[in-house]
C-alpha positions as CSV (number, residue, x, y, z in Angstrom):
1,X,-34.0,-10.6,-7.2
2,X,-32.6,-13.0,-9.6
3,X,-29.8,-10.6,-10.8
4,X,-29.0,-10.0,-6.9
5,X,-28.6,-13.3,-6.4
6,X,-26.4,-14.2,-8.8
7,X,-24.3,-11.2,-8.2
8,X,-24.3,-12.4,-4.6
9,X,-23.1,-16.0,-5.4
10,X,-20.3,-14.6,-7.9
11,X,-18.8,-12.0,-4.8
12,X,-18.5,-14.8,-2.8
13,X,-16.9,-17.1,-5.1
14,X,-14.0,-14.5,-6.1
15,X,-14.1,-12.9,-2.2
16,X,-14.0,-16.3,0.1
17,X,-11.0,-17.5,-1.9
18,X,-9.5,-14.2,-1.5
19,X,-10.3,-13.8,1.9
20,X,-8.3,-17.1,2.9
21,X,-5.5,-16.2,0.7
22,X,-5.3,-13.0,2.9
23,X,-5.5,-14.9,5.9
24,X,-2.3,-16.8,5.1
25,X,-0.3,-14.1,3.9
26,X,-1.2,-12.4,7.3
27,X,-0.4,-16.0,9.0
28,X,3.2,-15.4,8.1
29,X,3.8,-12.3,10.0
30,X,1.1,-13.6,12.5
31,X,2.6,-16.7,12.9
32,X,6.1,-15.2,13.4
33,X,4.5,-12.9,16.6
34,X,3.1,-16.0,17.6
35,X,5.9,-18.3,17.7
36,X,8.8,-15.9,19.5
37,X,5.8,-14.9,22.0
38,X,7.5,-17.5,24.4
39,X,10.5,-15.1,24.3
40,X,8.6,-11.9,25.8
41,X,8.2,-8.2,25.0
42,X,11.4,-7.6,23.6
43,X,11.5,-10.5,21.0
44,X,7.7,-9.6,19.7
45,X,8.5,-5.8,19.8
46,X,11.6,-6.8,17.5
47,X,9.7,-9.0,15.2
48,X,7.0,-6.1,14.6
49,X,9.9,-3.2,13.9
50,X,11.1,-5.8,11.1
51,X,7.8,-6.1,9.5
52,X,6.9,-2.7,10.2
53,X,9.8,-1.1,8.2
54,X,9.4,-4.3,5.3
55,X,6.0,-3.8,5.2
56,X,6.2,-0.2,4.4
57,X,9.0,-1.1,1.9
58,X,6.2,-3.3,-0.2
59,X,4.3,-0.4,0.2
60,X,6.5,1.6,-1.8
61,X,5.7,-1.3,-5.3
62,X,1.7,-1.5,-4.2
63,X,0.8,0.0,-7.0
64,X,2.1,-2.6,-9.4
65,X,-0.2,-5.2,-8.0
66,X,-3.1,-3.0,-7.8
67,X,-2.5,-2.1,-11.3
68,X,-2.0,-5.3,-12.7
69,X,-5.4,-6.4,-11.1
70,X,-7.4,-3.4,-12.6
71,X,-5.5,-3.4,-15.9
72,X,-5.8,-6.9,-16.1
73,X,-9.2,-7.3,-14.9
74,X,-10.8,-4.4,-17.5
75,X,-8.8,-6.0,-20.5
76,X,-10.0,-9.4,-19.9
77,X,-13.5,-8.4,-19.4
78,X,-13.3,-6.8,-22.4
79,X,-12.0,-10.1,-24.2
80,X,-8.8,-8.4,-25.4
81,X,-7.3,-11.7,-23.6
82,X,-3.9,-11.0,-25.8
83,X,-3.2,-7.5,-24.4
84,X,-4.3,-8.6,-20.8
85,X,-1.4,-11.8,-20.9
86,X,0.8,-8.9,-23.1
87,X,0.2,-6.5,-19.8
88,X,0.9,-9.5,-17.4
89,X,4.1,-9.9,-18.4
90,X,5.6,-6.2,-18.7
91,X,4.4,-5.9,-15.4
92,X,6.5,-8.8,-13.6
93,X,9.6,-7.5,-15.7
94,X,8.8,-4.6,-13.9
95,X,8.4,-5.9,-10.7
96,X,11.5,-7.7,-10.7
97,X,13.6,-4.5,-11.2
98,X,12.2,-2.7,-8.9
99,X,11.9,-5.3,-5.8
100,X,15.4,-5.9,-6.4
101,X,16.4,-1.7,-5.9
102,X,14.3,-1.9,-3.4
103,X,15.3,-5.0,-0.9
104,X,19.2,-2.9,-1.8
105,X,17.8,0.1,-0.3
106,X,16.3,-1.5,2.5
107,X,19.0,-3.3,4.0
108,X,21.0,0.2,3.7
109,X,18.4,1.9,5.9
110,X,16.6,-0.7,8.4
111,X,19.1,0.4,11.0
112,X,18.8,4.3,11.2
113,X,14.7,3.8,10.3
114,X,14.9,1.7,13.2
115,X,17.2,4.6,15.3
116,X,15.1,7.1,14.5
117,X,11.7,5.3,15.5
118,X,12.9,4.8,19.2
119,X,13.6,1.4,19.4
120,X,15.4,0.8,22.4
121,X,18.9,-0.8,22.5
122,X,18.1,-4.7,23.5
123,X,15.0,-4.6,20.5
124,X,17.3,-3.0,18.2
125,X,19.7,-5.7,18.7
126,X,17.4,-8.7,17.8
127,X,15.4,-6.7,15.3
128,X,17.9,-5.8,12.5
129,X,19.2,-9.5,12.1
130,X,15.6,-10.6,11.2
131,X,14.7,-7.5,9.0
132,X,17.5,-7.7,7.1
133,X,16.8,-11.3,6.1
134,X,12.9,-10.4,5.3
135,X,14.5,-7.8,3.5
136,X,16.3,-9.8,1.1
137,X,13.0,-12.2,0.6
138,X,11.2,-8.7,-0.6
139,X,11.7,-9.5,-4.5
140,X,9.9,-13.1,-3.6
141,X,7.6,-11.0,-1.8
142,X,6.2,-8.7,-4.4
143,X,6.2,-11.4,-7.4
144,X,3.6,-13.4,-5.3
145,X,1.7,-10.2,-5.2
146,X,2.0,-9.4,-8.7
147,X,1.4,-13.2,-10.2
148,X,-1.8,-13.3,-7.4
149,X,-3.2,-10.1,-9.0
150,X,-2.9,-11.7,-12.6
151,X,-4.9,-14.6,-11.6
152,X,-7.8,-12.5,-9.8
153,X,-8.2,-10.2,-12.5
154,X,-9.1,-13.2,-14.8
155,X,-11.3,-14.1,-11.8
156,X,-9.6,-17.0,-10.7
157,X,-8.9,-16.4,-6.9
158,X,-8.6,-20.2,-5.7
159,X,-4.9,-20.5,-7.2
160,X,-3.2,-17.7,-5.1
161,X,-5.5,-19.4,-2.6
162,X,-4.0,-23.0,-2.9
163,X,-0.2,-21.0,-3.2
164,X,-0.9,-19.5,0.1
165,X,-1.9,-22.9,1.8
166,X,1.6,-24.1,0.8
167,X,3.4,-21.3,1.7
168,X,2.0,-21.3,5.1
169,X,2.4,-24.9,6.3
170,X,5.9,-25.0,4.8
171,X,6.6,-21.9,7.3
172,X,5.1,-22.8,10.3
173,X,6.5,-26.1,9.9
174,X,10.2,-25.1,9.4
175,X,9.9,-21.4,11.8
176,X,9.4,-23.7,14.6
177,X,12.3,-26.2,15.2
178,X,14.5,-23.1,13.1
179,X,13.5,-20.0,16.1
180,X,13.9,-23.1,19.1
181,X,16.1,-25.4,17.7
182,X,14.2,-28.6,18.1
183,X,14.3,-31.3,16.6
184,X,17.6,-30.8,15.1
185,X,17.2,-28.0,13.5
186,X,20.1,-25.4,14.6
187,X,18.7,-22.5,16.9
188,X,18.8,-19.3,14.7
189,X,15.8,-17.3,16.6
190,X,14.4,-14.9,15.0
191,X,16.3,-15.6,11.9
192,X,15.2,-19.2,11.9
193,X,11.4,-17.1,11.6
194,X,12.9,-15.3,8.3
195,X,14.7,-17.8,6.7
196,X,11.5,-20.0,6.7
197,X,9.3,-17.3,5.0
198,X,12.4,-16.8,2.4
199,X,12.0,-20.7,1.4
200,X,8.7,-20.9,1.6
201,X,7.3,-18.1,-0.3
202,X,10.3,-19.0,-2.9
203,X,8.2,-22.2,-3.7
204,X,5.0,-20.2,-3.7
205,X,6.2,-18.0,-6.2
206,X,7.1,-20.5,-8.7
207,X,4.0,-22.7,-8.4
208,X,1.9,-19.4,-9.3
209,X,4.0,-18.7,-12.1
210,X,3.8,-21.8,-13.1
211,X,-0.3,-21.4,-13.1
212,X,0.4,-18.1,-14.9
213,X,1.8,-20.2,-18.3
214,X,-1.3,-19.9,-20.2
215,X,-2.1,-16.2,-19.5
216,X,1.1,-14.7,-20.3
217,X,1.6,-13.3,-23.8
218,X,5.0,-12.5,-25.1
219,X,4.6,-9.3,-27.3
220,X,6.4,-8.3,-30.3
221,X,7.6,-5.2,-28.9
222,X,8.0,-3.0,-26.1
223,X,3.5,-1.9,-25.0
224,X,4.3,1.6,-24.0
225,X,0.5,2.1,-23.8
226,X,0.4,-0.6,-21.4
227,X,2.7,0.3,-18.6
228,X,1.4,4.0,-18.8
229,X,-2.1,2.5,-18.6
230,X,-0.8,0.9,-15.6
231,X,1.0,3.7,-14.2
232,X,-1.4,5.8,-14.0
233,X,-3.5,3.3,-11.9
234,X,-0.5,2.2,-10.0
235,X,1.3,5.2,-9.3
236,X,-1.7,7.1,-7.2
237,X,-2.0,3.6,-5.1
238,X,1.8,3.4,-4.6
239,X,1.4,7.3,-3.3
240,X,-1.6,6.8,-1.0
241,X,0.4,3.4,0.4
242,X,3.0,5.7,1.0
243,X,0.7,8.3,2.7
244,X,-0.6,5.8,4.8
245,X,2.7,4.6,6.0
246,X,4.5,7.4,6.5
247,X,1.8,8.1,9.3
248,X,2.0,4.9,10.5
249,X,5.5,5.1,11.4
250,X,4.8,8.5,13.0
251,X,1.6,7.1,14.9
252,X,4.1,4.3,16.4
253,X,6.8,6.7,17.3
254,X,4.1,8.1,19.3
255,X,2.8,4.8,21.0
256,X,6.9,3.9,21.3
257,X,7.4,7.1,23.6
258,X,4.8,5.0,26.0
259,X,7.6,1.8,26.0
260,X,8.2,-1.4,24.9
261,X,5.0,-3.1,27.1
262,X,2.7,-0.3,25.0
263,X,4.4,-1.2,22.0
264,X,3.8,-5.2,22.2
265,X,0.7,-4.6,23.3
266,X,0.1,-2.6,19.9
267,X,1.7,-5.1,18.0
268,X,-0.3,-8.3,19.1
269,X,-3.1,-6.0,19.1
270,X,-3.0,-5.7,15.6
271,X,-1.8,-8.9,14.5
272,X,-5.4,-10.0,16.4
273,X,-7.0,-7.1,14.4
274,X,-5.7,-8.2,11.2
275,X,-8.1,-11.4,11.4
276,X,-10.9,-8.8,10.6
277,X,-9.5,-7.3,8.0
278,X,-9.6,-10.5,6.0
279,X,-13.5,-10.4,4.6
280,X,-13.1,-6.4,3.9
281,X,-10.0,-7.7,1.7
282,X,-11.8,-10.5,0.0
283,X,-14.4,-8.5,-0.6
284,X,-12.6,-5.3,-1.5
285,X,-10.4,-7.6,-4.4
286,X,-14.2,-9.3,-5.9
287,X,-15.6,-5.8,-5.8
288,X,-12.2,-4.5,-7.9
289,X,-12.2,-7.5,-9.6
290,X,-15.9,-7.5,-11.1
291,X,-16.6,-3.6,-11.4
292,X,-13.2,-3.6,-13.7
293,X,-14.6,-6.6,-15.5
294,X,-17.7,-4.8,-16.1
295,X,-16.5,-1.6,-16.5
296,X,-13.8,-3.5,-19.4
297,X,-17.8,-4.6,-20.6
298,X,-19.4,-1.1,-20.4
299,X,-21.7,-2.7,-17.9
300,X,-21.8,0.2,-15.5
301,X,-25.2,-0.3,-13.2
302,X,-24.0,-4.2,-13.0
303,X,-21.0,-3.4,-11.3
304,X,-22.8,-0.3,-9.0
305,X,-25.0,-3.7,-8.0
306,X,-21.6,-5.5,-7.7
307,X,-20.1,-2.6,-5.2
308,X,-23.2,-2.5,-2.8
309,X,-23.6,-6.1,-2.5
310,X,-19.8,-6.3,-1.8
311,X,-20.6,-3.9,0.9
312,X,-23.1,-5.4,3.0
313,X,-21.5,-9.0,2.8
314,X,-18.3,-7.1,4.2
315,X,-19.9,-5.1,7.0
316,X,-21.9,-8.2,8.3
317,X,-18.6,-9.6,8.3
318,X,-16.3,-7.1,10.1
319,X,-19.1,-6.5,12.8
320,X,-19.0,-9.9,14.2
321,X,-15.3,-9.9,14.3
322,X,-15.8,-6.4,16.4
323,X,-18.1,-8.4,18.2
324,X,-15.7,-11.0,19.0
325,X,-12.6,-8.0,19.9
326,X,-15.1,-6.2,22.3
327,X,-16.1,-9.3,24.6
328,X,-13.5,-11.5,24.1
329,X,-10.2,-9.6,24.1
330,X,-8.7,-11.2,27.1
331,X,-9.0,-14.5,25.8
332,X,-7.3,-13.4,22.6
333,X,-4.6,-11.7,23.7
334,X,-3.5,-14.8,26.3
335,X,-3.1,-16.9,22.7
336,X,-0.1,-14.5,21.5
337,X,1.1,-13.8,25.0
338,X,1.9,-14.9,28.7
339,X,3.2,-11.4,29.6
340,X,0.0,-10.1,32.1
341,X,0.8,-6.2,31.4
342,X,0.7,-6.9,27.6
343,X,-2.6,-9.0,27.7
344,X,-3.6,-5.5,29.7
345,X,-3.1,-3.4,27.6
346,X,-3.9,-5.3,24.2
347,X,-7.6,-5.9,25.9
348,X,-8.4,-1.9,25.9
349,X,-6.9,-2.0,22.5
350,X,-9.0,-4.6,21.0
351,X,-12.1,-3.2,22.4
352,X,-11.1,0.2,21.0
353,X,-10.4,-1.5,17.2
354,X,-13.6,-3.5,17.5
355,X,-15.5,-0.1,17.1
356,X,-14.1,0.7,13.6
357,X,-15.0,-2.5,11.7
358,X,-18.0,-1.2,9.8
359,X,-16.5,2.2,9.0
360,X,-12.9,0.0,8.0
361,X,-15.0,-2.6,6.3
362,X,-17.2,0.2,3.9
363,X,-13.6,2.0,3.3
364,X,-11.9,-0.8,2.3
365,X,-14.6,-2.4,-0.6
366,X,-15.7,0.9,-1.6
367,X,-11.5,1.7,-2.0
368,X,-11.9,-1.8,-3.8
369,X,-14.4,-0.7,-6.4
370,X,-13.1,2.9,-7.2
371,X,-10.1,1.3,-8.0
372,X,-11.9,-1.5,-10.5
373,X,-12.7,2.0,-11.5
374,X,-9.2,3.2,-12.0
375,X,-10.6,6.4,-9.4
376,X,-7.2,5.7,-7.6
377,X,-6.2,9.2,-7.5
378,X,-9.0,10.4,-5.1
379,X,-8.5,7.0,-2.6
380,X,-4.7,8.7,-2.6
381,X,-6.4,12.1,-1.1
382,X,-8.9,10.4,0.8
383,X,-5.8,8.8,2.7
384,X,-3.8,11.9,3.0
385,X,-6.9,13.5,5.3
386,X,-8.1,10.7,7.3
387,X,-4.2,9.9,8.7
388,X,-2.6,13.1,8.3
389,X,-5.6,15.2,8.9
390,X,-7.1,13.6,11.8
391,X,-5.5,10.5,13.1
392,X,-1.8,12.3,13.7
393,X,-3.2,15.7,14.5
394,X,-5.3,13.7,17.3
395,X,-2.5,11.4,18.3
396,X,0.2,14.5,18.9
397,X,-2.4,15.9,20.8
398,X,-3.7,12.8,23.1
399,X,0.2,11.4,23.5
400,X,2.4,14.2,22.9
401,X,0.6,17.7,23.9
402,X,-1.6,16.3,26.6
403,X,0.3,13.6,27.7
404,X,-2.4,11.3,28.2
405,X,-2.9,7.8,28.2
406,X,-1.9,5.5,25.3
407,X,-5.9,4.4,25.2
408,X,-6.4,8.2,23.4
409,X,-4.2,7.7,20.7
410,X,-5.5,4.7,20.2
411,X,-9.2,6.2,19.1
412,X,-7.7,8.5,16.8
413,X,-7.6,5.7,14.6
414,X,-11.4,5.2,15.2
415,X,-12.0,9.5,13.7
416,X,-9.6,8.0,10.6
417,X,-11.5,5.9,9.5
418,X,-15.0,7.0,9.9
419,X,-13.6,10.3,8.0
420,X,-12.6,8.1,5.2
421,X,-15.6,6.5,5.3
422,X,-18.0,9.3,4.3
423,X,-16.0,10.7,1.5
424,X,-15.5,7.3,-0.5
425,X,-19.4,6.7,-0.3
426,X,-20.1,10.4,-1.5
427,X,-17.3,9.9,-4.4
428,X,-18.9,6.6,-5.3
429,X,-22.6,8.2,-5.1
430,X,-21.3,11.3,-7.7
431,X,-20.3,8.3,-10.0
432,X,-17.3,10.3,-11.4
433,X,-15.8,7.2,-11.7
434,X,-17.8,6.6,-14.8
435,X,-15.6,9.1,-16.7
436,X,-12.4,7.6,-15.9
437,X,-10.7,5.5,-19.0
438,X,-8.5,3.0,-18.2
439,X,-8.1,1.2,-21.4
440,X,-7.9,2.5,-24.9
């Protein structure tokens, strides 16, 4: 009971931290739906193609977070402390390149991605000014990501925690005035919203690097063995992120054929959701954090007690937020919106999402701890059939085929995630993950 305990104390030091820096990295976007909500459908429909299509540009470098965590993580609970800060720094290089390519590509494409989505002319209009601005902050974006994962895999989760308390207030306080124009600022809508996450995350970036300083090793030569270590993390998470949001953009081309109402109604719906996915997250980064750290040890039945207790914490968690979404969802919805058929809507959709939280909040930390694992491979599959085996399939059916209401294609994402569920807790039972060598 002893051992328990103290592996209870330890998830909840790394997972509360990591749980609020989630929060305010979700506050940005949240915050962004939030403030042009005064503006109505079209505005908050515009706001959530932007970060839609940005979102799944990020998606695209995932895996160089992920891997830096796991990499990271193993190496330093091994005490090879030089290699770990050796790894660190290969992989921001890295980062750098690529955001760059990337934020290129995306301003090339945000328009016909947009086109080809169904956005209708007047959201078209008001989204592609404010993407193209988060798309240039993208490189700012993914170094946050990548310095944040460097600090958790030592285990030190408050850092990205105090950079994200920064980085919020300075947004919130300058997306105001910059979206209305008060207090002197200039009126630049939903570019004021874009600027002010460019600036702020800017800042955020440098403090963490600046945390980074002792970590980071320069090495004598190019560690080959390094990036493929992390490659072959990486690359299986950047390919399930991918899975995942190539349906995603399919599953709201679906809820888009129902109109812009049904659309903002999915969009606040889910920035509300996103609240519960922040002890999952926490919890899923301690339980990757810990089982690579003991995995980097050879302690392998610690870190099985690290996963389970990360589990249960997690689903008491989610299940009173579902709690919360199923009898509260008018009241939530009228805090993002005035607009009466949105709050409609967004209530069925809320009680809908407030059934998944266990099933979500199981996927995501067992996810967590195959990946401490460096099992990233089989999460990639897993993805592939729970949202283009059964969520898809179902929606095209319920939206498309039988024309019914949006409410059915909003349960398909309910048979997703259970599905996903059950074969991460029979992979993790099998404990094939045991076999899987990360570090050399």
């Amino acid at each position: 009971m002893a051992a328990i305990a103290r592996i209870r104390k330890s998830v909840l030091n790394l997972a509360l931290p990591v749980t609020v820096s989630t929060l305010l990295q979700r506050a940005e976007g949240i915050a962004a739906v939030f403030l042009v909500g005064g503006l109505g459908a079209g505005p908050i429909a515009a706001v959530g193609l932007g970060q839609l299509l940005a979102f799944i540009g990020i998606t695209l470098l995932s895996g160089l977070s992920v891997g830096t965590n796991v990499l990271v993580a193993q190496l330093w609970g091994a005490r090879r402390t030089k290699d770990a800060g050796e790894a660190a720094l290969h992989l921001i290089g890295l980062s750098l390149i690529a955001s760059a390519v990337l934020a290129l590509l995306g301003l090339m494409i945000n328009q016909p991605a947009m086109t080809a989505l169904g956005a209708q002319t007047d959201v078209l209009a008001q989204a592609i000014p404010y993407s193209n601005v988060i798309f240039l902050v993208i490189p700012i974006t993914i170094l946050i990501q990548v310095l944040s994962s460097i600090l958790q895999g030592t285990g030190d989760t408050k850092t990205p925690m105090y950079a994200m308390i920064g980085v919020n207030a300075l947004h919130v306080l300058m997306a105001y005035p910059l979206i209305y124009g008060k207090w002197g600022a200039p009126n630049w809508g939903l570019q004021g919203a874009a600027f002010a996450v460019g600036v702020a995350e800017s800042l955020g970036a440098a403090y963490l690097l600046w945390s980074c300083r002792t970590i980071l090793k320069r090495p004598k030569t190019l560690r080959l063995d390094l990036i493929r270590s992390a490659w072959h993390i990486g690359a299986p998470v950047s390919g399930e992120r991918v899975v995942q949001q190539a349906g995603v953009m399919l599953y709201t081309k679906i809820v888009l054929f129902y109109g812009t109402v049904s659309y903002a109604a999915h969009q606040v719906g889910l920035s509300i959701e996103s609240f519960s996915f922040l002890p999952g997250y926490g919890f899923a980064i301690a339980a990757a954090t810990m089982v690579g750290q003991s995995i980097g040890a050879g302690k392998y039945v610690r870190a099985k007690m690290e996963n389970w207790e990360a589990n249960r914490l997690a689903a008491m968690g989610m299940a009173a937020m579902g709690v919360v979404f199923f009898f509260f969802p008018y009241a939530l919805m009228r805090g993002f919106t005035q607009d009466e058929a949105v709050i409609e809507l967004g209530t069925q959709f809320l009680r809908i999402v407030a059934m998944l939280q266990i099933p979500l909040a199981l996927t995501m930390v067992l996810a967590g701890s195959l990946r401490g694992a460096g099992d990233t491979r089989f999460i990639m599959w897993t993805t592939t059939v729970g949202m283009w085996g059964i969520r898809v399939p179902l929606a095209l059916i319920f939206g498309v085929w039988l024309e019914l209401g949006v409410y059915y294609v909003w349960t398909a994402m309910i048979a997703d995630w259970t599905v996903r569920m059950a074969l991460l807790l029979w992979r993790y039972q099998s404990e094939r993950w045991r076999a899987i060598q990360v570090i050399r």
